[in-house]
C-alpha positions as CSV (number, residue, x, y, z in Angstrom):
1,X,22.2,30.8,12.6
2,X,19.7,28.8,14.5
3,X,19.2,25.0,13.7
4,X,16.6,24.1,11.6
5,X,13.3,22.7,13.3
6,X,10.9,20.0,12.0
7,X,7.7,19.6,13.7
8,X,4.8,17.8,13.1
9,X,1.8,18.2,15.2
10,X,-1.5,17.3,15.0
11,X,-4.3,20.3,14.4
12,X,-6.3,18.3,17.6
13,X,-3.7,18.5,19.8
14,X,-3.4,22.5,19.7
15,X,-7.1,23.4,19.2
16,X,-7.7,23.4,22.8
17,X,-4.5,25.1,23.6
18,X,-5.7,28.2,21.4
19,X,-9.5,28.2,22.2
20,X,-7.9,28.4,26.0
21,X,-5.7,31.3,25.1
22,X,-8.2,33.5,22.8
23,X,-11.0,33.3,25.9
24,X,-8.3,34.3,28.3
25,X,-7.3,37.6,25.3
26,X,-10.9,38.1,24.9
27,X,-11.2,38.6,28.7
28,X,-8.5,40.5,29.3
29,X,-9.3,43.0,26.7
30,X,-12.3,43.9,28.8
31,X,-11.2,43.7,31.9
32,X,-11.6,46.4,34.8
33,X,-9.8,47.5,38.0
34,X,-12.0,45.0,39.8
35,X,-10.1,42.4,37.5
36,X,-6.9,43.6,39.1
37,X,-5.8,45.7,36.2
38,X,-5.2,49.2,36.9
39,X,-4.0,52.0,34.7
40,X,-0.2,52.8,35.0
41,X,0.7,55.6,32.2
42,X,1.0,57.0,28.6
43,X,3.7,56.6,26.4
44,X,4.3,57.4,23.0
45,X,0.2,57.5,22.8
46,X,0.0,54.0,24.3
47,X,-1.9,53.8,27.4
48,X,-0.1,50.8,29.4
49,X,-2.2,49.1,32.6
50,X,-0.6,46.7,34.2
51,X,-2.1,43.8,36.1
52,X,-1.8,42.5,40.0
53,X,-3.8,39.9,40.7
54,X,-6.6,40.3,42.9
55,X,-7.1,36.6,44.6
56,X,-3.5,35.8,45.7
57,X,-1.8,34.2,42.8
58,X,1.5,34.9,42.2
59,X,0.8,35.6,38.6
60,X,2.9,38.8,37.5
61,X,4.6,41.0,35.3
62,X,1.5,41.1,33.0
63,X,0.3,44.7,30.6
64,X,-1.6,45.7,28.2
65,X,-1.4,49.0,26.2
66,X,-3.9,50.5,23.8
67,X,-3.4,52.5,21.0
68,X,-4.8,53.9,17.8
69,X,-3.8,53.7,14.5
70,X,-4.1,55.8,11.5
71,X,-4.4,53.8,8.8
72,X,-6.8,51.1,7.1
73,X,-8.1,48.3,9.6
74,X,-6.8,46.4,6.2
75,X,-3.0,47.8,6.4
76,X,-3.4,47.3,9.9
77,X,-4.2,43.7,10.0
78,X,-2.0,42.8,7.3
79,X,0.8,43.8,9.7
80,X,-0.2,42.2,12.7
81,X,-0.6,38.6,10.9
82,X,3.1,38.1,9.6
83,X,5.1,37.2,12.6
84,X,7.9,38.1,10.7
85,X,7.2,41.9,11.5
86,X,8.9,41.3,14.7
87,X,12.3,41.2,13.4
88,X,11.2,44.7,12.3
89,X,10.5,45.5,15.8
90,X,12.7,44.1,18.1
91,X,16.9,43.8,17.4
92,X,16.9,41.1,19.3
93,X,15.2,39.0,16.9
94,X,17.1,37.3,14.6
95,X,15.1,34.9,12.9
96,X,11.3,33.9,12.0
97,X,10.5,30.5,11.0
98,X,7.3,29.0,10.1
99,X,7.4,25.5,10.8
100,X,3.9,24.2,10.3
101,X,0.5,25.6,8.7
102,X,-2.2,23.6,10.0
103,X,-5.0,25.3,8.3
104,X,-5.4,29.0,7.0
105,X,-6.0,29.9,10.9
106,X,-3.4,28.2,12.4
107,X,0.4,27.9,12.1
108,X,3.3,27.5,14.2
109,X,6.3,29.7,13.9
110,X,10.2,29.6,15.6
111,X,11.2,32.8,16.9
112,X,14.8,32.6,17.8
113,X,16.7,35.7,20.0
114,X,20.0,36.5,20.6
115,X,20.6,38.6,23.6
116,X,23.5,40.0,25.2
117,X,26.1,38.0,26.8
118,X,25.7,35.9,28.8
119,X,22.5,35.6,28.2
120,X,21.7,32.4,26.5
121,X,20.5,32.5,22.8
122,X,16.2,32.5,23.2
123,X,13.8,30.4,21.0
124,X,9.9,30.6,21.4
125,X,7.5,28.5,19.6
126,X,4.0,29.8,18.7
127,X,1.1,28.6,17.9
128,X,-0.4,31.6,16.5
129,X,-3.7,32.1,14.9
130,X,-5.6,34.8,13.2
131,X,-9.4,35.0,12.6
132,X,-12.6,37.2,13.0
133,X,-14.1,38.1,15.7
134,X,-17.4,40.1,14.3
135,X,-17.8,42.1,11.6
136,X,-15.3,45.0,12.7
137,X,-13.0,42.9,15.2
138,X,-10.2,40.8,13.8
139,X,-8.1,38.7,16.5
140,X,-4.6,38.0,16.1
141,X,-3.4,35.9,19.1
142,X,0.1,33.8,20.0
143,X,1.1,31.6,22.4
144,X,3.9,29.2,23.1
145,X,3.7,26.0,22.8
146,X,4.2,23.4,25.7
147,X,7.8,21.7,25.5
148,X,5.4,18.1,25.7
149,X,4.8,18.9,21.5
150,X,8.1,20.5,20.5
151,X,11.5,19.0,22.8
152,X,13.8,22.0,23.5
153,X,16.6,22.8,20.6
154,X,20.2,22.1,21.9
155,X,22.3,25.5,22.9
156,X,18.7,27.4,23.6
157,X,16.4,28.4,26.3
158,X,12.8,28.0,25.5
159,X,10.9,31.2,26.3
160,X,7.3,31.8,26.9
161,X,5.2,34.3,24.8
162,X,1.2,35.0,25.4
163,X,-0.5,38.0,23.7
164,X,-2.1,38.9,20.9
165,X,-3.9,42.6,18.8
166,X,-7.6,42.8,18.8
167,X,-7.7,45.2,15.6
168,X,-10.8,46.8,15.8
169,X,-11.5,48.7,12.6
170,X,-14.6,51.3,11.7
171,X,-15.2,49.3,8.5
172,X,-17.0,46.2,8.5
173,X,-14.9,43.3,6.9
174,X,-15.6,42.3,3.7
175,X,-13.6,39.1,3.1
């Protein structure tokens, strides 16, 4: 069982952290070919493009897939806004934490993996945030957040996590 975490960590001090990281979603959920993304296959009904970087940064290891759902935008989003879904998803996670709700928008969550040995037990920390983008887009985005707010936990490797799902629903939102 992982250790428990406090943190305390002013709304400020993220804000520009998460603005940063929802243009760079928003941007990447419309980018081209030209943008160095390029379409790589299907699988499972999930088209997969994968990036390489057109001006010479070393940046790699990047995708994006894109699917479609069956269901109410509402089911849908309701889904994508508890972390704790991905305990559902992936064996590897073990444990989903929320640490800290700085506003209805804004919390920060503990995921914590345990791999295979001897891999090192994983813990990423998220500042994750869910909101509206227009009336049919809702954006739920995630990314870890800098070791200078939150010091490493003893006996873990801090992992980095960037993404997010642009649920884009045929009904207008109501609430």
């Amino acid at each position: 069982m992982a250790a428990k975490l406090s943190v305390d960590i002013e709304k400020s001090a993220l804000t520009s952290l998460v603005d940063t990281s929802t243009e760079k979603f928003l941007k990447c959920t419309k980018a081209t070919g030209a943008d160095g993304w390029a379409y790589s296959d299907t699988t499972d009904g999930v088209e997969v493009w994968k990036y390489s970087p057109t001006d010479g940064s070393a940046t790699s290891g990047l995708a994006r897939g894109r699917t479609s759902v069956n269901v109410p935008g509402e089911l849908a989003w309701r889904f994508a806004i508890d972390p704790r879904n991905n305990m559902a998803m992936d064996s590897f996670c073990t444990s989903v934490e929320l640490l800290q709700e700085l506003g209805p928008e804004l919390h920060i969550y503990r995921l914590v993996y345990s791999l295979p040995w001897p891999i090192t037990p994983r813990e990423i920390l998220l500042a994750y945030t869910c909101k509206f983008v227009d009336s049919k887009s809702r954006l739920t985005l995630y990314t870890s957040i800098p070791e200078e707010f939150v010091p490493l936990t003893p006996g873990f490797v801090r992992a980095d996590s960037f993404g997010g799902i642009l649920n884009v629903s045929n009904e207008a939102n109501t609430s």
